[in-house]
ROMI-412620 format. One record per residue (C-alpha): residue number from 1; residue in three letters; x, y, z negated. Coordinates in nm, 4 decimals, decimal comma, always signed. Example, Ala and Ser with C-alpha at 12.3 -4.5 7.8 and 13.67 -1.06 7.14 Angstrom:
{site 1 "ala" {+1,2300 -0,4500 -0,7800}}
{site 2 "ser" {+1,3670 -0,1060 -0,7140}}
END
This chain:
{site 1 "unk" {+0,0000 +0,0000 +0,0000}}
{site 2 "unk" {+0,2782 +0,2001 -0,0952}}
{site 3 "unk" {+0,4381 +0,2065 +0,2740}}
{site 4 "unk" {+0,1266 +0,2228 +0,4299}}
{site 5 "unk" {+0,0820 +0,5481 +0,1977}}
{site 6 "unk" {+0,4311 +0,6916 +0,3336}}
{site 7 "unk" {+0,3753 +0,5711 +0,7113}}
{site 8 "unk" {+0,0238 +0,8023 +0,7357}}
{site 9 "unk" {+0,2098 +1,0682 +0,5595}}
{site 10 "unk" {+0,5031 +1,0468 +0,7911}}
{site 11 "unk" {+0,2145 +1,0691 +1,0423}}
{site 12 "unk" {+0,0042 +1,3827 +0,9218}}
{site 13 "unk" {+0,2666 +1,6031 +0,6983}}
{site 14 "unk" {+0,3042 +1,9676 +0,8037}}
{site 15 "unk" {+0,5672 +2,1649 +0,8506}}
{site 16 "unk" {+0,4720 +2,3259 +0,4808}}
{site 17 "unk" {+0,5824 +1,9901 +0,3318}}
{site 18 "unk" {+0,2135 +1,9222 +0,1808}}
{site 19 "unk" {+0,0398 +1,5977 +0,2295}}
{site 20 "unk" {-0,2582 +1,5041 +0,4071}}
{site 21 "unk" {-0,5418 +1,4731 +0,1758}}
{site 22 "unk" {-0,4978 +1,0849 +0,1842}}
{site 23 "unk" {-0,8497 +0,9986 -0,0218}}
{site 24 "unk" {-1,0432 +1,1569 +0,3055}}
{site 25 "unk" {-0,8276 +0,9982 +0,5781}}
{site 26 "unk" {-0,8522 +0,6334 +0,4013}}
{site 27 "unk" {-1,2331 +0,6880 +0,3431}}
{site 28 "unk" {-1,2930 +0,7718 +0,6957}}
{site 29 "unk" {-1,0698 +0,4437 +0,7831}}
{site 30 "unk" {-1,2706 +0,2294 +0,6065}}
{site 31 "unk" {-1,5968 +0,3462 +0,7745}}
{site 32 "unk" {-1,4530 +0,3602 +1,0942}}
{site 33 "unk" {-1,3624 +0,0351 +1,0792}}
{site 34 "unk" {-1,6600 -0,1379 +0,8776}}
{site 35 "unk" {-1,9103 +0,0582 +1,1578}}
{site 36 "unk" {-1,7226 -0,1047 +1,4708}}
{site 37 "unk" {-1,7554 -0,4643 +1,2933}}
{site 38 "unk" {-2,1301 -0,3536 +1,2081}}
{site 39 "unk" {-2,1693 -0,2435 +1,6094}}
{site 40 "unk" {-2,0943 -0,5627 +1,7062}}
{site 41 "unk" {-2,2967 -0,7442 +1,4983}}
{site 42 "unk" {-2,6295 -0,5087 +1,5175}}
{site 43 "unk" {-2,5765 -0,5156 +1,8785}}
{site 44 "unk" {-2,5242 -0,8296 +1,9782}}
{site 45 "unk" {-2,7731 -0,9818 +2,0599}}
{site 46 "unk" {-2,9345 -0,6719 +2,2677}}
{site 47 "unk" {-2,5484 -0,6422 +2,4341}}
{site 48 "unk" {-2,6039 -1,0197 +2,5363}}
{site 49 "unk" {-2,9538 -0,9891 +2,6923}}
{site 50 "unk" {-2,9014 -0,6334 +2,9114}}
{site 51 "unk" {-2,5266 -0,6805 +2,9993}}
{site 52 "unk" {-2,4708 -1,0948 +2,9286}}
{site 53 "unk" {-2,1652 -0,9697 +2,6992}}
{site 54 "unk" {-2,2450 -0,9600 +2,3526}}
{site 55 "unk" {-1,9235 -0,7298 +2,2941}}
{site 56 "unk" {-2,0493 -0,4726 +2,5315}}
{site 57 "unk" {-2,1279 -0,1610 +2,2828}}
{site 58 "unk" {-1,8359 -0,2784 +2,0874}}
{site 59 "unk" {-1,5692 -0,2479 +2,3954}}
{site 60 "unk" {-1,6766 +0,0874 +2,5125}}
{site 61 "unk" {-1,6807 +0,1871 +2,1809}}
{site 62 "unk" {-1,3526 +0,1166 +2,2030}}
{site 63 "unk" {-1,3377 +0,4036 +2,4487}}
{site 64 "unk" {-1,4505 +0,6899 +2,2450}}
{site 65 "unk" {-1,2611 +0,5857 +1,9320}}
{site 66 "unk" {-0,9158 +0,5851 +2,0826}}
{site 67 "unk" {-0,9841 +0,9460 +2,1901}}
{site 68 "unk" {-1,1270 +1,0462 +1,8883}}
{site 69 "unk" {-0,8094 +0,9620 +1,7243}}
{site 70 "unk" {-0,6320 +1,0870 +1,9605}}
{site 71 "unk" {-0,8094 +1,4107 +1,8998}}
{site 72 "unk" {-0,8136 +1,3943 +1,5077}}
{site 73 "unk" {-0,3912 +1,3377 +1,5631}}
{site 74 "unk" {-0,4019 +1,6722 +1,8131}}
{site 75 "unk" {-0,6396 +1,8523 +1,6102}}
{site 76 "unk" {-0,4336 +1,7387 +1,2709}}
{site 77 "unk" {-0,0924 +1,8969 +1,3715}}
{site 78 "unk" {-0,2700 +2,2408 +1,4711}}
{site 79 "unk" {-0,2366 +2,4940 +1,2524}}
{site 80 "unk" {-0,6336 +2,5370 +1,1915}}
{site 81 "unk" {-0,5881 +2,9466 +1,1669}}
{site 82 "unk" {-0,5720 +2,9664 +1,5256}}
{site 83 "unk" {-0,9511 +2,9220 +1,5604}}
{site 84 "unk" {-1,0602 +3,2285 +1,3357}}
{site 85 "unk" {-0,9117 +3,4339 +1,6761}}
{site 86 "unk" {-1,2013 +3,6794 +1,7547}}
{site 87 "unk" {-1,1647 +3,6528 +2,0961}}
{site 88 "unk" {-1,1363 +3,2507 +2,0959}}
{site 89 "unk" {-1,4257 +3,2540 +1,8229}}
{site 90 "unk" {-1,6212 +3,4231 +2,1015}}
{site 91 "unk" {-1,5502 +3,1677 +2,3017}}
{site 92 "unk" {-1,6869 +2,9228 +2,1166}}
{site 93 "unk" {-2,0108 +3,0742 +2,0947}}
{site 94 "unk" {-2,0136 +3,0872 +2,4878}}
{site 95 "unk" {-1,8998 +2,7301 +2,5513}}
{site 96 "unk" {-2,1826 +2,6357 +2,2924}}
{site 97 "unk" {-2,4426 +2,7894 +2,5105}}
{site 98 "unk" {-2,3316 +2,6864 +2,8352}}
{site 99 "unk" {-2,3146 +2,3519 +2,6780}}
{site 100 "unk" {-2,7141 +2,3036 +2,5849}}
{site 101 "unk" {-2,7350 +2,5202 +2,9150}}
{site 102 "unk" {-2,5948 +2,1959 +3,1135}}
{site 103 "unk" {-2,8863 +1,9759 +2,9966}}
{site 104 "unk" {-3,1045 +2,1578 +3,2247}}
{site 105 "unk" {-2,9156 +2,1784 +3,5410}}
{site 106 "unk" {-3,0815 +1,9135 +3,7777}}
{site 107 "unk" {-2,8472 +1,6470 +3,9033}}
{site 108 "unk" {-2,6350 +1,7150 +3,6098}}
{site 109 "unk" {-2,8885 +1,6606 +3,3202}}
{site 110 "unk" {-3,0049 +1,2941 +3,2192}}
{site 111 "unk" {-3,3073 +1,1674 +2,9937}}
{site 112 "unk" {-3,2603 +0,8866 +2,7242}}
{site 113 "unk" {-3,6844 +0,8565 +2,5716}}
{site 114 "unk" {-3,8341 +1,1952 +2,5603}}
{site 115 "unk" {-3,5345 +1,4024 +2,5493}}
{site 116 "unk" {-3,3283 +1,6024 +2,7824}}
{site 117 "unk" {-3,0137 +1,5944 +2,5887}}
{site 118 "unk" {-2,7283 +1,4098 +2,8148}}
{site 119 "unk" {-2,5276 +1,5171 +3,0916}}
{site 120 "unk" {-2,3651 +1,2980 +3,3067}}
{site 121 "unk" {-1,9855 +1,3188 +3,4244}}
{site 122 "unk" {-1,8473 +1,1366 +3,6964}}
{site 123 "unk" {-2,0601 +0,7775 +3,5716}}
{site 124 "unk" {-1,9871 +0,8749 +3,2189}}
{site 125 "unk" {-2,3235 +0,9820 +2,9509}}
{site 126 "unk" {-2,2132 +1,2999 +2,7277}}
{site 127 "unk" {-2,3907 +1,4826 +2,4698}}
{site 128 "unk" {-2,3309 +1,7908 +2,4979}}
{site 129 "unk" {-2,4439 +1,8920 +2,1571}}
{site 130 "unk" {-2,2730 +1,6806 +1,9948}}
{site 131 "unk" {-1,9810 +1,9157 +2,0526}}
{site 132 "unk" {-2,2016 +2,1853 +1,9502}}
{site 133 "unk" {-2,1955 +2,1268 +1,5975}}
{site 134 "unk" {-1,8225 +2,1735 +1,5617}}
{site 135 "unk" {-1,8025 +2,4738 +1,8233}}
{site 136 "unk" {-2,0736 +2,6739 +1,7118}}
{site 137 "unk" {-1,9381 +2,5680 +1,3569}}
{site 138 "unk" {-1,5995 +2,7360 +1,4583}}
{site 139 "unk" {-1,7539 +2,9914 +1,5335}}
{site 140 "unk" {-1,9522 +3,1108 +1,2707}}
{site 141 "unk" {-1,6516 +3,0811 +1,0208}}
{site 142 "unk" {-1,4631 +3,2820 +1,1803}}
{site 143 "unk" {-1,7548 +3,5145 +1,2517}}
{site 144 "unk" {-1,7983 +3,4980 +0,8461}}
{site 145 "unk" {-1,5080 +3,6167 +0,7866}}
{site 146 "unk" {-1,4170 +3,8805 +0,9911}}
{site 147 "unk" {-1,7399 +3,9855 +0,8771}}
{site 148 "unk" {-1,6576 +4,0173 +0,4902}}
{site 149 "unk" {-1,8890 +4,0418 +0,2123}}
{site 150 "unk" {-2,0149 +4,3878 +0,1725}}
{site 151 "unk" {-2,0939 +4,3998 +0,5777}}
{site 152 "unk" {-2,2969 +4,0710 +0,5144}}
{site 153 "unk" {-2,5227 +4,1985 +0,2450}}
{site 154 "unk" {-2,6689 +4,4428 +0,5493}}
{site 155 "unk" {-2,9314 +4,2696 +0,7314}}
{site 156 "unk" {-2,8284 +4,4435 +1,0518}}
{site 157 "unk" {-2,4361 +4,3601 +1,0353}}
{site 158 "unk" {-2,5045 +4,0209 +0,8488}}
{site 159 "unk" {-2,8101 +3,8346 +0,8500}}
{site 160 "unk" {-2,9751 +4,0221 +1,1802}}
{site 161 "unk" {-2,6930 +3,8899 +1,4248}}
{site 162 "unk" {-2,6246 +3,5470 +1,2309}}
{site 163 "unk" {-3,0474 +3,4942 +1,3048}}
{site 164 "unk" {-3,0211 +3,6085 +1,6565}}
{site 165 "unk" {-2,7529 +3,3238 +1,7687}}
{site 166 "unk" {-2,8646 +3,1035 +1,5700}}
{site 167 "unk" {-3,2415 +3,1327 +1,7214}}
{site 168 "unk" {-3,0921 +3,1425 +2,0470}}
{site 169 "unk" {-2,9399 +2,7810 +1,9603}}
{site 170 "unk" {-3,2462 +2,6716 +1,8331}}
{site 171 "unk" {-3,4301 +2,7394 +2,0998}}
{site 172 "unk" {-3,2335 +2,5816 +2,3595}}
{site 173 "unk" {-3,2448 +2,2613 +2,1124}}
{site 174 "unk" {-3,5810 +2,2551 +2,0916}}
{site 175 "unk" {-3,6383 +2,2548 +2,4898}}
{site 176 "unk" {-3,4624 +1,9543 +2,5546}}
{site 177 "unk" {-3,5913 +1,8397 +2,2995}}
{site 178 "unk" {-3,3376 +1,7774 +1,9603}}
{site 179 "unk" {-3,4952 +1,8332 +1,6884}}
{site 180 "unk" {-3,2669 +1,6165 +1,4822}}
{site 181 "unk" {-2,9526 +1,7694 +1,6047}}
{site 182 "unk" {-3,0744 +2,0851 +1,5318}}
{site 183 "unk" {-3,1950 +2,0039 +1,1853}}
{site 184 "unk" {-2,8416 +1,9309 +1,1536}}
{site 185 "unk" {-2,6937 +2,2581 +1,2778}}
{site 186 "unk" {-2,9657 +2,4631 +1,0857}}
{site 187 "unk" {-2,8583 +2,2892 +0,7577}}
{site 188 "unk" {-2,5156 +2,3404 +0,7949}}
{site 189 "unk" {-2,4829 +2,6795 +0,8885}}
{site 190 "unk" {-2,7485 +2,7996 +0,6242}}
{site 191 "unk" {-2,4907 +2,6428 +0,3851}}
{site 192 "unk" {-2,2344 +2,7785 +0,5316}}
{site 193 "unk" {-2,3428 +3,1230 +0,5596}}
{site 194 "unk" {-2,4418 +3,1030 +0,1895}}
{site 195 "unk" {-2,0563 +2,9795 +0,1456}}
{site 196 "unk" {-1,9470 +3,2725 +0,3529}}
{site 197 "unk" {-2,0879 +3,5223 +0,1800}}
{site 198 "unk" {-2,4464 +3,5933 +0,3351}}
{site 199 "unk" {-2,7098 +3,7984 +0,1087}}
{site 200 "unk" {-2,9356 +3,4977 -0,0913}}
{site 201 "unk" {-3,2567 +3,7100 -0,0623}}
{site 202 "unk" {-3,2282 +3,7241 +0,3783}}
{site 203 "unk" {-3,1119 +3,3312 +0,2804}}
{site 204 "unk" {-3,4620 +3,2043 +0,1506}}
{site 205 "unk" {-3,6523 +3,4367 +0,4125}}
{site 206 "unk" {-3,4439 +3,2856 +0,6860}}
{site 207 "unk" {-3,5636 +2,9357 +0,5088}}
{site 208 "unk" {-3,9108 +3,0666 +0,5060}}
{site 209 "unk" {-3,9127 +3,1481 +0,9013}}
{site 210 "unk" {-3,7363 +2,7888 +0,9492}}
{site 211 "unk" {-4,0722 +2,6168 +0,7940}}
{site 212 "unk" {-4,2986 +2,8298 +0,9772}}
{site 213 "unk" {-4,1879 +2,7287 +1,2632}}
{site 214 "unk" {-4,1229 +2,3544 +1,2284}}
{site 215 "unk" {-4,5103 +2,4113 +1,1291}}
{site 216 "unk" {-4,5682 +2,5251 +1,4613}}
{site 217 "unk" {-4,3492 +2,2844 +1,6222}}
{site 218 "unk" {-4,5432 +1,9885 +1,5035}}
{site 219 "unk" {-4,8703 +2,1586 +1,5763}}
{site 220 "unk" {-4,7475 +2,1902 +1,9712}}
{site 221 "unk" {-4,5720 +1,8844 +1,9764}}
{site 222 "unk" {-4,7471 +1,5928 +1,9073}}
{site 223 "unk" {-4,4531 +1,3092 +1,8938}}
{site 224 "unk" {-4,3211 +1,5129 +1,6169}}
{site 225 "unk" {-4,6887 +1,5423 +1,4326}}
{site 226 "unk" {-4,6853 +1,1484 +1,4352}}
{site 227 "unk" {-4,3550 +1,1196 +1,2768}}
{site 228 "unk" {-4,4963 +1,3306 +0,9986}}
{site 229 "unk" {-4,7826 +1,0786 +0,9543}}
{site 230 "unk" {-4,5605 +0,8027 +0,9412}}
{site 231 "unk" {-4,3451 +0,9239 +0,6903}}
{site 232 "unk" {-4,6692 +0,9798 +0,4602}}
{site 233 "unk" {-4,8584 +0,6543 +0,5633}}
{site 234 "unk" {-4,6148 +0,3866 +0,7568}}
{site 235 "unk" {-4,9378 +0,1665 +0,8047}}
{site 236 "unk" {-5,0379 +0,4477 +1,0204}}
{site 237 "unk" {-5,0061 +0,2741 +1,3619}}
{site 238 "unk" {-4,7824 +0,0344 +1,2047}}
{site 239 "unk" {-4,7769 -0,1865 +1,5655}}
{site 240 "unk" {-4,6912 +0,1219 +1,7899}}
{site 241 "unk" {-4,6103 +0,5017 +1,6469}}
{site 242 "unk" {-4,4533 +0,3941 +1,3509}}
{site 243 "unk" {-4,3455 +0,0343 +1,4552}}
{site 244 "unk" {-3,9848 +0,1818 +1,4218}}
{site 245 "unk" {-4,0287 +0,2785 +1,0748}}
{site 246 "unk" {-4,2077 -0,0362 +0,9173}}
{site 247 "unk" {-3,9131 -0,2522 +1,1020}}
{site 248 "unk" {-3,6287 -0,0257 +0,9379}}
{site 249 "unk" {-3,8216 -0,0969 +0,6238}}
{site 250 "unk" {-3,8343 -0,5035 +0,6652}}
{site 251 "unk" {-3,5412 -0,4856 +0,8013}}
{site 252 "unk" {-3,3845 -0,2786 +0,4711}}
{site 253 "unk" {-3,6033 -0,5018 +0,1969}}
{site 254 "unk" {-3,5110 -0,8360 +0,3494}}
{site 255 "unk" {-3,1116 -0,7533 +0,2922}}
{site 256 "unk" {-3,1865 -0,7741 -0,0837}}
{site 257 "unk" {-2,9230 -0,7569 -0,2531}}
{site 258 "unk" {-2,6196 -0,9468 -0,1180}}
{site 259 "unk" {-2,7867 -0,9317 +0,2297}}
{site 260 "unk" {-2,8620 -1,2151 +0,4908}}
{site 261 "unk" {-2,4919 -1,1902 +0,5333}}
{site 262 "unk" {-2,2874 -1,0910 +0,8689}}
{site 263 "unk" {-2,4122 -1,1493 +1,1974}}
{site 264 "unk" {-2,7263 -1,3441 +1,0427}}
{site 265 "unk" {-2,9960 -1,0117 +1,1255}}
{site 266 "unk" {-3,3313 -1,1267 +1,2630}}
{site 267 "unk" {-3,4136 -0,7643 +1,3124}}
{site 268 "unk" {-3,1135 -0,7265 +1,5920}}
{site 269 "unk" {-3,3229 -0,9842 +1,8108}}
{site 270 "unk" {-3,5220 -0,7159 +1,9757}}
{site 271 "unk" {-3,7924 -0,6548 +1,7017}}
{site 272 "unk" {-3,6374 -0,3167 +1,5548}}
{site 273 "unk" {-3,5203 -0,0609 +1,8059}}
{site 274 "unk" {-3,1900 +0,1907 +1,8616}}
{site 275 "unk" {-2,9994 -0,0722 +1,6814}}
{site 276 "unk" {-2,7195 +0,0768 +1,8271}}
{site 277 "unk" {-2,7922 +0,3780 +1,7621}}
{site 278 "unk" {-3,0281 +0,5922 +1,5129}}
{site 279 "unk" {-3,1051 +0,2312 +1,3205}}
{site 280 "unk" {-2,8097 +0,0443 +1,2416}}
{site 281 "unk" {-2,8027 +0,1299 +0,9000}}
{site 282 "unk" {-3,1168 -0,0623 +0,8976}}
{site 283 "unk" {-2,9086 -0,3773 +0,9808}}
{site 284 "unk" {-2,6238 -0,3030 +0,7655}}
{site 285 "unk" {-2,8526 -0,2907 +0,4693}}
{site 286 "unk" {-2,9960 -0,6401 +0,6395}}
{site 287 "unk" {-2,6915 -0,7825 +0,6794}}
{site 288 "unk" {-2,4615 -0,6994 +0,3266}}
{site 289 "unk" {-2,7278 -0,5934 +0,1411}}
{site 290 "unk" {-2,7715 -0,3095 -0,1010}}
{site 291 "unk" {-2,4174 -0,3812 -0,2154}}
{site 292 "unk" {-2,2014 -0,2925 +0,0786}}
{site 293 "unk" {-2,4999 -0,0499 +0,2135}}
{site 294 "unk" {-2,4356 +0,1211 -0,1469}}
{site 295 "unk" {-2,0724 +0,1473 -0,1398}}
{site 296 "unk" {-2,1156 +0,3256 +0,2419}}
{site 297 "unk" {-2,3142 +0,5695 +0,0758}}
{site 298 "unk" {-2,0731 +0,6086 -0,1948}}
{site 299 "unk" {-1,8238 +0,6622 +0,0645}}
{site 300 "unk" {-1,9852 +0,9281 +0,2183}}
{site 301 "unk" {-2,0473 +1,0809 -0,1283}}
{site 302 "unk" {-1,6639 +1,0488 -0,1625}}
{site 303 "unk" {-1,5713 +1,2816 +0,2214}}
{site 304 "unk" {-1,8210 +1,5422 +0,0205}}
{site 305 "unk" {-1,6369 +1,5578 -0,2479}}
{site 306 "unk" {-1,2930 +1,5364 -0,1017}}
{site 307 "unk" {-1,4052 +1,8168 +0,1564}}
{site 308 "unk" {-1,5000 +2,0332 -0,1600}}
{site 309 "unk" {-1,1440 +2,0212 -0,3297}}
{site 310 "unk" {-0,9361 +2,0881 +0,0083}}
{site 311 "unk" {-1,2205 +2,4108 +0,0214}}
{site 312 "unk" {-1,1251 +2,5013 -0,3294}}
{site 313 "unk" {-0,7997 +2,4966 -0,3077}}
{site 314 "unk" {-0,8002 +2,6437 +0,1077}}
{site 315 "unk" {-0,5458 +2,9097 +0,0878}}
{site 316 "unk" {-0,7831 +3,1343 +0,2574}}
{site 317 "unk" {-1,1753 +3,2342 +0,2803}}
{site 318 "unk" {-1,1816 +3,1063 +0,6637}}
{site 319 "unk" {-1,0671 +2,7430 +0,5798}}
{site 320 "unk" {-1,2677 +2,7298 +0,2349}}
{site 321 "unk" {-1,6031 +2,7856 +0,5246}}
{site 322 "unk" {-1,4720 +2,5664 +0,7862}}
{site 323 "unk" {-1,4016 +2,2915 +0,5369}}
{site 324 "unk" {-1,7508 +2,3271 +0,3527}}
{site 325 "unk" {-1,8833 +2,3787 +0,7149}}
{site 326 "unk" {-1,7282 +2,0210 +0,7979}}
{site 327 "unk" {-1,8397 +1,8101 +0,5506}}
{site 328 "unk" {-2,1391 +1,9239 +0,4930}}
{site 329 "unk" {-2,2504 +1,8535 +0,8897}}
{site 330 "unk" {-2,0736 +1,5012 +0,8505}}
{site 331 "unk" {-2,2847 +1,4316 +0,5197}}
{site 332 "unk" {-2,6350 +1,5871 +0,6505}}
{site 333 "unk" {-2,6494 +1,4235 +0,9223}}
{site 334 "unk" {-2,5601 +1,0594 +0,7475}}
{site 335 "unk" {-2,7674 +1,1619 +0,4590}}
{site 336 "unk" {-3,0946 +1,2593 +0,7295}}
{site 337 "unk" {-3,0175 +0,9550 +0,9359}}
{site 338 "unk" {-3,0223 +0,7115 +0,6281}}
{site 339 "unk" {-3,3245 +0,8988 +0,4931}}
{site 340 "unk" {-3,5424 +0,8352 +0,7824}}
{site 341 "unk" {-3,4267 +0,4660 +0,7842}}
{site 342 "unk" {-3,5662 +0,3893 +0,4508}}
{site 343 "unk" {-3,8353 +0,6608 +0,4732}}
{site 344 "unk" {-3,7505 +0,9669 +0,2388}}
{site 345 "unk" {-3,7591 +1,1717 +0,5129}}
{site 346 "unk" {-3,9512 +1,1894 +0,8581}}
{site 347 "unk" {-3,7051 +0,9843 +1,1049}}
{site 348 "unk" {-3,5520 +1,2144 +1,3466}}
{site 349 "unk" {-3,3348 +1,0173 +1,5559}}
{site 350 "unk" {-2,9846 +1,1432 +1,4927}}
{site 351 "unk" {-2,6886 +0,8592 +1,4822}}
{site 352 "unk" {-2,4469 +0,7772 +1,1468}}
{site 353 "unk" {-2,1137 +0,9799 +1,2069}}
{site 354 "unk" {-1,8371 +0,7189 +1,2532}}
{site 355 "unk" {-2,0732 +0,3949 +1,3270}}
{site 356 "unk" {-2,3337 +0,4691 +1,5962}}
{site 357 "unk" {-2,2703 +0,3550 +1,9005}}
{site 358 "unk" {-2,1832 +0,7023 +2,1022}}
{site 359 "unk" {-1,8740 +0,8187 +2,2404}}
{site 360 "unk" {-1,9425 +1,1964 +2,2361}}
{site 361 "unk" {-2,0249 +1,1990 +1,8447}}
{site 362 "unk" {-1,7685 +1,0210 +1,7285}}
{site 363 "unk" {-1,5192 +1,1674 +1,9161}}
{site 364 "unk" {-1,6740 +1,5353 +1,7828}}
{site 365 "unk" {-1,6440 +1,3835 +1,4776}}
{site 366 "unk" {-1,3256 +1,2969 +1,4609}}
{site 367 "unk" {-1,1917 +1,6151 +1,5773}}
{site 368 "unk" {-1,3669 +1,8068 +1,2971}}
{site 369 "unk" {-1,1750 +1,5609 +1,0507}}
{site 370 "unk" {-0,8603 +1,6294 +1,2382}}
{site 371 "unk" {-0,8765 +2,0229 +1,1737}}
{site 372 "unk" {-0,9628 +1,9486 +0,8052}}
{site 373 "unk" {-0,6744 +1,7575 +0,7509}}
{site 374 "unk" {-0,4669 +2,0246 +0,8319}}
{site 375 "unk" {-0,6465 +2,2511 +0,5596}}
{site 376 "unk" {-0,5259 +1,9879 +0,3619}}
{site 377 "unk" {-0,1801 +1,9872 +0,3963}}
{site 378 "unk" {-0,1946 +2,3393 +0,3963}}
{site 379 "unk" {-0,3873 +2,4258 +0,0543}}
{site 380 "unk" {-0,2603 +2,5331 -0,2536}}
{site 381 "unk" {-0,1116 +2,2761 -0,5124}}
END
């Protein structure tokens, strides 16, 4: 253990001497490499029938990992101050909108259900927003704090513009639609702005405005009305609305406690769907049980809290936002994926960072870790 220790610091030191932050790098290890052994399990059996390999989502998982780590190596060595650049900041906020602008370019854009949120690139699916989170992320921090905290109390140098871009976002979300991956990006950057310094009073009536209009929303939209029924009453069309909900839930009860144990899902075999995707926690808890499905949440408890002590002890306001910025997407979107599993919350279709089967968010995901390591090795000891 001890060389291993040494060979990843060897690996990720900076040029400050500091180490890596070694707690977050191992915990993000482990789930990296429990998910790909849960992929290929969950997916097996669906791999087998549509492509006669049962390894399929496994091997081009394969693909997106190595440059994920490739990017979290890149992103790691970068001295993360060079993204709090106004100009490049800028940037960031423009890439993000051309980004969600792609979806809707015919010939470019692809469907996957109901939603317009892929692009496709030379025979290869991306999501754009995906890379959205971390960009417009970027952004915003280093918006934040060029901002400072006595502009930020003014609704018109604070709060104003910070609702105007983020609406804009929002709106282009909801067209394709992602409501899901927007929930996401709403959460976050209400936390971070809070982080960054924003006035708590323009806060709650941001908050306020948020709930009006996912009121509206599931008024206009009626796929989104009946996931709101479902979460109160899972019987509610329990063979067709909500069929993906009740199977999550047999799926989750029959694990027990130890589980059926690996590979030995009955849900896999076409009776729950997305069990590549949005619902493989639904098989993990099958398969080990509340046990191992415990410790996963644990470990995503333990990024949180790692991501809170390299913000602490950030030697600067921009990386203390970036890093709360960072965790706090990775653990909303794990915590709102495994709520709608087991039915806390209304399901919303986003995938578990590090284990869904999906290129484009694990490599985004990945990078984000990359450029808090390097806050790490850079904060104050």
């Amino acid at each position: 253990m001890a060389k291993l220790k040494r060979a990843i610091n060897s690996l990720f030191t900076g040029t400050s001497g500091h180490e890596p932050d070694m707690g977050l790098i191992i915990a993000v290890g482990i789930i990296l490499v429990f998910g790909l052994i849960m992929l290929s399990s969950a997916t097996s059996a669906i791999a087998y029938a549509e492509h006669k390999d049962g390894y399929f989502f496994a091997k081009h998982q394969l693909f997106g990992l190595g440059l994920g780590l490739i990017a979290f190596f890149i992103l790691s060595k970068i001295d993360y101050h060079v993204w709090r650049n106004p100009k490049l900041a800028f940037g960031f906020l423009i890439f993000s909108i051309l980004l969600l602008l792609l979806v809707f370019i015919p010939g470019v854009s692809s469907t996957h259900g109901t939603a317009r949120s892929w692009i496709n690139i030379f025979g290869h699916s991306l999501q754009p927003s995906e890379f959205v989170k971390l960009s417009f992320l970027l952004y915003l921090s280093a918006w934040l704090e060029s901002r400072g905290g006595k502009r930020l109390g003014k609704f018109r140098e604070g709060s104003g513009p910070f609702f105007m871009v983020l609406g804009l976002i929002s709106f282009l979300m909801i067209k394709q639609p992602d409501i899901g991956t927007l929930s996401i990006i709403v959460i976050t950057s209400l936390i971070v702005y809070f982080i960054g310094g924003g006035n708590i009073n323009h806060i709650l009536l941001i908050v306020i405005a948020g709930i009006i209009s996912l009121f509206l929303l599931v008024k206009t939209m009626p796929y989104q009305a009946d996931r709101f029924k479902c979460f109160f009453d899972p019987r509610y069309s329990a063979n067709d609305i909500c069929y993906q909900v009740n199977q999550s839930l047999i799926a989750v009860g029959s694990g027990g406690f130890w589980g059926r144990g690996l590979g030995n899902s009955r849900q896999k075999f076409m009776y729950l769907p997305e069990v590549s995707g949005d619902s493989i926690f639904a098989i993990i808890s099958e398969e080990t049980g509340l046990i191992f499905s415990g410790i996963l949440v644990l470990l995503f408890a333990f990024i949180f809290y790692r991501g809170y002590v390299i913000a602490k002890y950030a030697p600067d306001h921009f990386g203390r936002i970036l890093a709360i910025g960072i965790v706090s997407w990775l653990v909303v979107q794990a915590m709102i994926n495994i709520g709608g599993i087991i039915n806390l919350i209304p399901m919303t279709g986003v995938p578990l960072p590090f284990i869904s089967y999906g290129g484009s968010a694990i490599l985004a995901s990945l990078a984000a870790v990359g450029i808090l390591v390097n806050i790490s090795k850079q904060a104050r000891r």
